[in-house]
Structures are given as C-alpha cells and as structure tokens.
VOFI-640475 format. One line per 10 residues: number of its first residue (from 1); for each residue y, x negated, z negated of N, C-alpha, C. Coordinates in pm, whole numbers, m for minus. Atoms other than C-alpha are relative to their C-alpha. Layout:
REM residues N
NUM> Y:X:Z:Y:X:Z:Y:X:Z; ...
//
This chain:
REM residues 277
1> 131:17:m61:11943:m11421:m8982:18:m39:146; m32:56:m127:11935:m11640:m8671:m101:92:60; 31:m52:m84:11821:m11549:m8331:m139:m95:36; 59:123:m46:11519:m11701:m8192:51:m48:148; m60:102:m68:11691:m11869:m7933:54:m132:m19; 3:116:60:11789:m12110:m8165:m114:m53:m68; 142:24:106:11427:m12173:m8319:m41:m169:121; 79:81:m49:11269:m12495:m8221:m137:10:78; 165:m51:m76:10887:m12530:m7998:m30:31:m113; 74:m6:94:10760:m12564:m8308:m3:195:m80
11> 3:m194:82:10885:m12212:m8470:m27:96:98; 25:m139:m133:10884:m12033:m8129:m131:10:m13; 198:m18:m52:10478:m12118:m8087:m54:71:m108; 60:m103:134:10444:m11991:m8498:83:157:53; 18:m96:m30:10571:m11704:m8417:1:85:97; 135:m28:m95:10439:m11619:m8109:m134:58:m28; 147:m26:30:10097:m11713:m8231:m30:93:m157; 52:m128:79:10151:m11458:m8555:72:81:34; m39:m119:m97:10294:m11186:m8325:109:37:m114; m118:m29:87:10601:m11206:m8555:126:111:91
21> m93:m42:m58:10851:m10943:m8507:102:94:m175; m134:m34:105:11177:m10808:m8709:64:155:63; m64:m128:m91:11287:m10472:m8639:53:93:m147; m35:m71:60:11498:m10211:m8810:123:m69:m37; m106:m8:26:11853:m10215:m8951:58:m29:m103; m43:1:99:12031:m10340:m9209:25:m151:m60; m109:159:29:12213:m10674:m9444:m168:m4:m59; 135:22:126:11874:m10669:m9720:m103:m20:132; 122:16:m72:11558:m10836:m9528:m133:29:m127; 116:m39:33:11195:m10676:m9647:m118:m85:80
31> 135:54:m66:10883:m10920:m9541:m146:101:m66; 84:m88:38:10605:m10675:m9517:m146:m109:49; 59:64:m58:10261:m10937:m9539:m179:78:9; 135:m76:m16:9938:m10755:m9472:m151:m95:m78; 120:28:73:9580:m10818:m9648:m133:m66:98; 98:35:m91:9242:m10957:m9561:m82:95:70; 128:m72:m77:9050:m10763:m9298:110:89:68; m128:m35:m66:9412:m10624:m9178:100:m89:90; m79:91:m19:9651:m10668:m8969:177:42:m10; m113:m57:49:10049:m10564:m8970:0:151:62
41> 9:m167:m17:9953:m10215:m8805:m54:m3:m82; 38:m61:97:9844:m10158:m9145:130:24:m63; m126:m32:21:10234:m10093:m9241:34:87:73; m55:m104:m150:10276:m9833:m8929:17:111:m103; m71:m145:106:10282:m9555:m9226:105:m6:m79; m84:14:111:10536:m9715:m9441:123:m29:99; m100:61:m56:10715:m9904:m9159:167:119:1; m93:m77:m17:10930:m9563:m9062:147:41:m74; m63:m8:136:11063:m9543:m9411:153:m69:m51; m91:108:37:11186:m9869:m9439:171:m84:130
51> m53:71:m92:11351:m9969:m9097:113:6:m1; m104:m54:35:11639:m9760:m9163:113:m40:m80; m55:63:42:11747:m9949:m9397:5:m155:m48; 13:103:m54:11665:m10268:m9387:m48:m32:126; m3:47:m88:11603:m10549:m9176:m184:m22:m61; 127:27:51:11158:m10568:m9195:m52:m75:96; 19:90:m118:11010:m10905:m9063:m178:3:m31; 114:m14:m25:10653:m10824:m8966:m113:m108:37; 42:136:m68:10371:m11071:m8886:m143:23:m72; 147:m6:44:9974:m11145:m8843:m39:m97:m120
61> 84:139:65:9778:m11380:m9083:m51:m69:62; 98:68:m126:9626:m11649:m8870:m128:47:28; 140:m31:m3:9293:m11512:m8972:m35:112:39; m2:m141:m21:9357:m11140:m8851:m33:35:135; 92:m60:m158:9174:m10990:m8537:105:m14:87; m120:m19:m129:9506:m10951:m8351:49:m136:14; m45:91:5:9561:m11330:m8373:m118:m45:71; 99:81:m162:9394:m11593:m8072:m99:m88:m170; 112:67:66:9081:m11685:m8292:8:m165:m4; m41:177:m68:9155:m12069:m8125:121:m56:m86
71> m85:8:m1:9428:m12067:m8314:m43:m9:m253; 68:7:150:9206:m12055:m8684:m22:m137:m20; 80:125:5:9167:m12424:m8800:m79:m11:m128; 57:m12:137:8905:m12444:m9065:39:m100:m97; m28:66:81:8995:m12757:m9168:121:31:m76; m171:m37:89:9386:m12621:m9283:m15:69:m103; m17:m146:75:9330:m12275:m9421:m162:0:m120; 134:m1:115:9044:m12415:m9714:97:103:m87; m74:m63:89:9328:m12277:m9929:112:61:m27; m149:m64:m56:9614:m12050:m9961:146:m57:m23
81> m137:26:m65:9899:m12273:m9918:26:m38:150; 6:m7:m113:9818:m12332:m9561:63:129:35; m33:m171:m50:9903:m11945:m9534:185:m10:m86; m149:m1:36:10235:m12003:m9745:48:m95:81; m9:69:m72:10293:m12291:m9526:62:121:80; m64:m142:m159:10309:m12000:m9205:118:54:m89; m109:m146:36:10515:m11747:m9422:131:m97:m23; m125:74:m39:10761:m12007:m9518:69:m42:104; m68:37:m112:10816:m12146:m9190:7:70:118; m23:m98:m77:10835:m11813:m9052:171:42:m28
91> m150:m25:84:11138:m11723:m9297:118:m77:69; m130:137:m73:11311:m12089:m9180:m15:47:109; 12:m2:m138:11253:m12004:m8831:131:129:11; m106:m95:m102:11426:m11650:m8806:136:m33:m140; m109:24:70:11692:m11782:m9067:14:73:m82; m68:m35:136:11655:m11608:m9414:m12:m72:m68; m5:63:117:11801:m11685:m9656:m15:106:m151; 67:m48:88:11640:m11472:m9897:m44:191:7; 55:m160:m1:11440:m11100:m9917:m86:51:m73; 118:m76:77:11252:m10860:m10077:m207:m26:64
101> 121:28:m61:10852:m10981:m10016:m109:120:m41; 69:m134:46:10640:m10673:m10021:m195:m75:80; 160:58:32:10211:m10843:m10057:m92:27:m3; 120:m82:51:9902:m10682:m10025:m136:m62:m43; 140:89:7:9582:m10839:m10188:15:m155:2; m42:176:m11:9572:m11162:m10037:119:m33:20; m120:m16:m18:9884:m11150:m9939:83:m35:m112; m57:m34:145:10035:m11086:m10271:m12:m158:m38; 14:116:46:9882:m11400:m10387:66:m155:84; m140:80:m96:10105:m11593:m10103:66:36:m11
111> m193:m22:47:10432:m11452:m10199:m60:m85:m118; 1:92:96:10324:m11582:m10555:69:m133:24; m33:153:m41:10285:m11914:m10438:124:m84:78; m129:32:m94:10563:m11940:m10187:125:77:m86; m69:19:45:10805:m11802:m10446:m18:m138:m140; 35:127:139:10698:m12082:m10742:36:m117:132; m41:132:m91:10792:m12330:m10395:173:m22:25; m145:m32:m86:11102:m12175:m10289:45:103:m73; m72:m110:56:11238:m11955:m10555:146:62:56; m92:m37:m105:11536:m11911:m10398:31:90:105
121> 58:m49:m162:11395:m11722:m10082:m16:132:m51; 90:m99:12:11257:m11420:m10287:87:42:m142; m95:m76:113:11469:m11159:m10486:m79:88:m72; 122:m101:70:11134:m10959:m10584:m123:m21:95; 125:m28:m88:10808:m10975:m10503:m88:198:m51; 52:m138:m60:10617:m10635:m10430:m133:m26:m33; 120:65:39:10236:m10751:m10560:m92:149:22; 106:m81:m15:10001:m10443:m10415:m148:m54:32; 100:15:m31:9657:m10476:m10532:m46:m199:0; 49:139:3:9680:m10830:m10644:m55:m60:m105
131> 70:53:81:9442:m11050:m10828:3:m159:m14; m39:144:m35:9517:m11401:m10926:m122:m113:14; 131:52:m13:9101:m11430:m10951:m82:89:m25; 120:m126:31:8808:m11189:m10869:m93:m27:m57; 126:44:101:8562:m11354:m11030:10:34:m203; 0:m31:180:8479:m11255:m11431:36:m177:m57; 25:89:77:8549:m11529:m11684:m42:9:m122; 64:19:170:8482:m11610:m12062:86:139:m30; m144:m118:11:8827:m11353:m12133:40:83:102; m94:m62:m107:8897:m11238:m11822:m76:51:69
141> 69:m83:m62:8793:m10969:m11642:11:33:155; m26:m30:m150:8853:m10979:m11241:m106:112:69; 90:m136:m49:8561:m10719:m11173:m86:m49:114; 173:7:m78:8317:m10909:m10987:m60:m137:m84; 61:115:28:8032:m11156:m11098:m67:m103:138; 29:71:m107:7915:m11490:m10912:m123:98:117; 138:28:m112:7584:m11357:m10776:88:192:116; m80:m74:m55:7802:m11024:m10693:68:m44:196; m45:110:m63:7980:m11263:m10443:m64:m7:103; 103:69:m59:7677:m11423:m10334:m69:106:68
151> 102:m69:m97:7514:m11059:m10180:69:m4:105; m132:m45:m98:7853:m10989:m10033:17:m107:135; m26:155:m114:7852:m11331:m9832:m140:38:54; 143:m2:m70:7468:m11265:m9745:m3:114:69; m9:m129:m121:7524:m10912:m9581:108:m43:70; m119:6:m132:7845:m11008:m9385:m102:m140:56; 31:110:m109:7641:m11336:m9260:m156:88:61; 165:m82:m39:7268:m11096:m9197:73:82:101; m41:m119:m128:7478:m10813:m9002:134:75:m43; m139:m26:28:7860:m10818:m8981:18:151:22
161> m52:m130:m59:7908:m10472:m8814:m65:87:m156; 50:m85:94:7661:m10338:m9095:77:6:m83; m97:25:133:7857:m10475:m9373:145:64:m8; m153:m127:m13:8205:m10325:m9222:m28:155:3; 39:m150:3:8031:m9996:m9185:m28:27:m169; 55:m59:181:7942:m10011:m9585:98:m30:m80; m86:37:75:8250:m10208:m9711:115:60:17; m101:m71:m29:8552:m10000:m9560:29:88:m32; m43:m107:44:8491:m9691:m9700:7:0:m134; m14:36:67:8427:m9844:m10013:164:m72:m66
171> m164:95:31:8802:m10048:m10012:66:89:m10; m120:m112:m8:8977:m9736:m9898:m44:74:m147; m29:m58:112:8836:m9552:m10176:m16:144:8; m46:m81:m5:8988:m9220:m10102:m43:52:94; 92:m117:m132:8839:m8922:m9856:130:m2:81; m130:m29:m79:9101:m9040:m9600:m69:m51:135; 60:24:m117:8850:m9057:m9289:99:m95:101; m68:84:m47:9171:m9170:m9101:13:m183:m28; m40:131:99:9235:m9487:m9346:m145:m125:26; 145:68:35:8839:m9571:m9316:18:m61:104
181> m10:76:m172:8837:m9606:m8916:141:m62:39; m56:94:21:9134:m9804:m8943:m26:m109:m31; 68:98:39:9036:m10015:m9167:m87:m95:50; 150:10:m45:8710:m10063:m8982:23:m74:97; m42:46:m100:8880:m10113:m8701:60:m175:m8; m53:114:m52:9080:m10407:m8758:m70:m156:m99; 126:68:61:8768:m10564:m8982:m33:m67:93; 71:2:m131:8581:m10557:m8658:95:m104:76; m76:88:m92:8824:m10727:m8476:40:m149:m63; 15:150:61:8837:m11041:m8689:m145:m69:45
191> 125:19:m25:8543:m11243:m8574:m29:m65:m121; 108:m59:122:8261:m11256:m8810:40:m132:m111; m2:163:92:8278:m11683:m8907:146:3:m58; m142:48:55:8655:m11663:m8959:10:118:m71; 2:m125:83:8611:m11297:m9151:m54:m97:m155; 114:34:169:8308:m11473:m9405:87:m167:m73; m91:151:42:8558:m11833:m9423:75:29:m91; m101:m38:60:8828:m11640:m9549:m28:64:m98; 73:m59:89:8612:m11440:m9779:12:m80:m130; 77:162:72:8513:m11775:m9902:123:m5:m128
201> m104:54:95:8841:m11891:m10002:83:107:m32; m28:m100:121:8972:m11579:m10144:m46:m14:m112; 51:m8:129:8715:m11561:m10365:m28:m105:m147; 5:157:66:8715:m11930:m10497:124:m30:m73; m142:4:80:9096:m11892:m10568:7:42:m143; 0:m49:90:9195:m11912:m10876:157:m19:m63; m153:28:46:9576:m11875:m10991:39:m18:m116; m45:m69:140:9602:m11779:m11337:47:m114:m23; m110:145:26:9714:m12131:m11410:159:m6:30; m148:22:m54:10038:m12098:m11210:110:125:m6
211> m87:m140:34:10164:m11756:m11304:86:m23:m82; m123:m6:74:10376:m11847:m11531:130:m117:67; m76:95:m64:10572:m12063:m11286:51:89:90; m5:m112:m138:10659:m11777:m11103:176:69:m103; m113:m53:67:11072:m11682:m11208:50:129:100; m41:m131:m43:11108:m11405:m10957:m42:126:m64; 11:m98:97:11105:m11069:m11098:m85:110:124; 163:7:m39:10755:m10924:m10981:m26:217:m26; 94:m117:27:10624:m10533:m10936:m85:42:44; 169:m21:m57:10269:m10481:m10942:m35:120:3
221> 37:m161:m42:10144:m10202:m10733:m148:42:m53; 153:3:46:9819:m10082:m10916:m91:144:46; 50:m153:m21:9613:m9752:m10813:m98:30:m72; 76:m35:120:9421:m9568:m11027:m139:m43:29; 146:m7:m13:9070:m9641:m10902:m36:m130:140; 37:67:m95:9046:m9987:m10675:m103:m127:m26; 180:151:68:8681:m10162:m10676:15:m130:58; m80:182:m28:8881:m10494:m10559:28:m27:m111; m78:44:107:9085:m10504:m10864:27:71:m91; 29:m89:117:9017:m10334:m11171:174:3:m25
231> m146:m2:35:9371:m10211:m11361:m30:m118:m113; m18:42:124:9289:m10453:m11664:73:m166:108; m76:131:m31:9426:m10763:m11390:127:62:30; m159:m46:m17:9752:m10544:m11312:106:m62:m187; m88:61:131:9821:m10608:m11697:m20:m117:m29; m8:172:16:9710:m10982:m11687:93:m22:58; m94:35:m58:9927:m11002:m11441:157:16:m44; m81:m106:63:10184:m10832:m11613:56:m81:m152; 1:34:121:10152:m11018:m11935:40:m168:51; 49:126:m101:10106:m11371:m11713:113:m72:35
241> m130:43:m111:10372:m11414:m11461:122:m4:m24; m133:61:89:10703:m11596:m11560:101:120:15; m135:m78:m17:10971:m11360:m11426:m6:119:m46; 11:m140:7:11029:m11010:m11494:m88:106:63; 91:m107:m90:10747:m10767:m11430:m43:120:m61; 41:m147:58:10661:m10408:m11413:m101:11:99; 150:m56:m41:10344:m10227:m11336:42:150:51; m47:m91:m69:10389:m9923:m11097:m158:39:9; 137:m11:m28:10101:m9726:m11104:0:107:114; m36:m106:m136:9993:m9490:m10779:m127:107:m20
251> 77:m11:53:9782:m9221:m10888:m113:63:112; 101:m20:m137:9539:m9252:m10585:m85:m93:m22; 122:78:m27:9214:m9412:m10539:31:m103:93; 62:120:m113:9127:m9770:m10339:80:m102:6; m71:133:m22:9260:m10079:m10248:112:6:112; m131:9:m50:9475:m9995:m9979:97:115:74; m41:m144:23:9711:m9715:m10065:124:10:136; m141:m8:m73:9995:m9805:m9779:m104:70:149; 122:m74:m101:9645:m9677:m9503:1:153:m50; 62:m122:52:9532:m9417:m9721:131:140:m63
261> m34:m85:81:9789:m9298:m9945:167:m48:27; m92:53:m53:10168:m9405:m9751:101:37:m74; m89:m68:106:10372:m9159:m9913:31:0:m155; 24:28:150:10271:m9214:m10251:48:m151:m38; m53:216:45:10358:m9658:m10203:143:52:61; m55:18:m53:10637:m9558:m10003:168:40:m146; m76:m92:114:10804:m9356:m10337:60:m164:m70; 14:158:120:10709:m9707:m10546:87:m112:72; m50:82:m66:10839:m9883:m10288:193:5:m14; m144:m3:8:11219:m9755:m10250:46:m31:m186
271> m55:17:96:11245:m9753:m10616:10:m175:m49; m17:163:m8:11126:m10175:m10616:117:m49:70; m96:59:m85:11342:m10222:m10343:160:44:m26; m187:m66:46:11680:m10026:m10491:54:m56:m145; m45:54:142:11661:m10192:m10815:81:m148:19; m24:122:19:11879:m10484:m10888:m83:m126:m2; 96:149:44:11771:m10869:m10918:15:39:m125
//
C-alpha cells in the first residue's frame, strides 16, 4: 500500500475531498464504506476492534454532511457507479491491491458493483443491510411500494428537519437513544437537495439483474427487525449473487446495527473477516 506522496493531483484532491484516511495495523486491508444519511463516524464503535489488526481505509461519500456540498455534482452521481468510480480510485490511489470491503445499505450496493468491475480488488464483501431494490415487484418483495416512496420524498421536500426527527428513530430501530441522535445528527448535516437527490437514486436502483455477476464470496449482514430491508431480500440475495454467500443474522432490531448494536456486528464481523477466500 503506497504512500500518498506518490498519488497524483488528481488522487490527492479525491481524497482530500472524501476525508479519506487509513489507520490501524496490519498486512490484510478492511475498506469500511458508510450508508446514506451517514458518515464514516458511523464506524467509531467498530473501528477499535478492527485497527489492531488490520490496515482500515476510511472515507466520506461525496453526498455525506462532512463532505464540501460544492463538491456534489448532480449531473455525475444520477447513479451508483459514479460512487464506485470514487471507491475505486480511492483503492488505486493509496495502492491496494486487494481487501476485505465491509458495505452498509447503499454502500453495500457499491462494493457489489465495484467487485463485478474489478474482481480482483475484493476477497469478500461484507453486505450490511443491503438491498439490490426497495421497491416491491410482481415476485419480489423489497418492502416498500411506489406511492410509499412518493410520501417519503414529499415530507423530506415540505420540512427536512421534521422528516429527520420522524425517520431516525425509525432506521435505528432499537431503544438506543445514543444511535438515534447520531444518526440525526449526521442526517442534518447533509443538506436537504443533496439528502432528497440521493434518496432519489437509491430508490430507482435496481440490481437484481447483475447479481449473478458478482464471483466474490459475499456475507450478508441481516438483523432481525430492519424497516429498510425486510429479511426475505437477505435470502434473494443469498440465492442471487454469483459467488459464495452466507447470511449472518444479528439478533437486534434496525438498519444500522454497527450505531446501535457494535458489539453484536463486531462478533459477525471477525468471523467474515478470519475466514478464508
């Protein structure tokens, strides 16, 4: 893993502008990529765990509160390979050549994609809380319907602050007051147009097509009770996705158990990360 001293303008300014940093010890690199309405202080409970033994390369989403808003182009990020775009040419920049990708949500669904580009790069993906499409179909059950959607976009554009005050404690799930005002927190700090954009194209994504193009060997983090992502897409996913996959279940409430419930992903975690390719 190079130094950035050797990185080009080009890689220095990406990571810069996603406050990329690498810290902790060790030959095995862990990319830890954070979710929508987060940013990588949403890993500060797990980080401790991991540093020790590996090497963990941290980093914002362009679209994440802690990132220069100026720095969002709407025209790029319609769809999530713009975002595999960054993560890849974050990887080339500090020089791996391949690591464990640990995914949350949206997230998740960019490792996908950026291993089916670059198989090579990715010895396991880590899939917490991922859906390859929230929307219901004819067969398929993602756990929300269109007009569902359609309130969700009409309260975050009527009164953003309201909508984070009603949707956060809802994601977390779990009576973890801490986890909520977190959450809340780094909601809030995304501004509102580049919060409801990204909404957008989450929810429009649709993968299931490309899962089976996927040869890395895959474990999906599922929790017992998350109103993002019902368990019946942990086993689409499961059934779906080309490479080898297991379903890890966490038996905690909400969507995002590494806030709420650290100890409990952190268990799921060493055992993903100690297993062979």
């Amino acid at each position: 893993m190079g130094g950035n001293s050797k990185l080009g303008d080009g890689s220095g300014k990406l990571l810069e502008m996603l406050n990329v940093r690498v810290v902790g010890a060790g030959e095995r690199v862990v990319v830890l990529s954070h979710g929508f309405g987060t940013d990588q202080s949403a890993w500060n409970r797990v980080l401790p765990y991991l540093q020790r033994d590996y090497r963990v390369v941290l980093y914002d989403l362009v679209c994440a509160g802690s990132v220069n808003p100026d720095h969002f182009d709407f025209r790029r990020y319609t769809t999530l390979d713009a975002y595999v775009d960054d993560l890849l040419a974050i990887l080339d920049a500090l020089g791996v050549e391949s690591c464990f990708f640990v995914g949350h949500s949206f997230s998740a669904m960019v490792g996908i994609l950026a291993a089916i580009r670059r198989p090579e790069l990715f010895l396991r993906l880590i899939l917490i809380g991922a859906s390859p499409r929230f929307l219901n179909d004819d067969d398929y059950h993602g756990g929300f319907e269109l007009e569902d959607f359609d309130k969700v976009f009409a309260a975050m554009e009527a009164n953003y602050e309201a909508w984070v005050q009603g949707f956060a404690p809802l994601a977390v799930g779990a009576d973890v007051p801490a986890a909520v005002r977190e959450f809340s927190r780094t909601l809030f700090n995304m501004r509102p147009d580049i919060s409801l954009f990204v909404s957008r194209t989450v929810f429009s994504s649709d993968l299931r097509g490309v899962l089976g193009l996927v040869r890395t060997p895959c474990v999906v983090v599922q929790t017992a009770k998350d109103v993002s992502v019902p368990s019946s897409v942990a086993a689409y996913l499961k059934a779906h996705l080309g490479g080898r996959t297991a379903i890890e279940h966490i038996p905690v409430e909400g969507h995002l158990p590494h806030l709420s419930a650290p100890a409990a992903l952190v268990q799921v975690l060493r055992r993903a990360l100690a297993s062979p390719r």
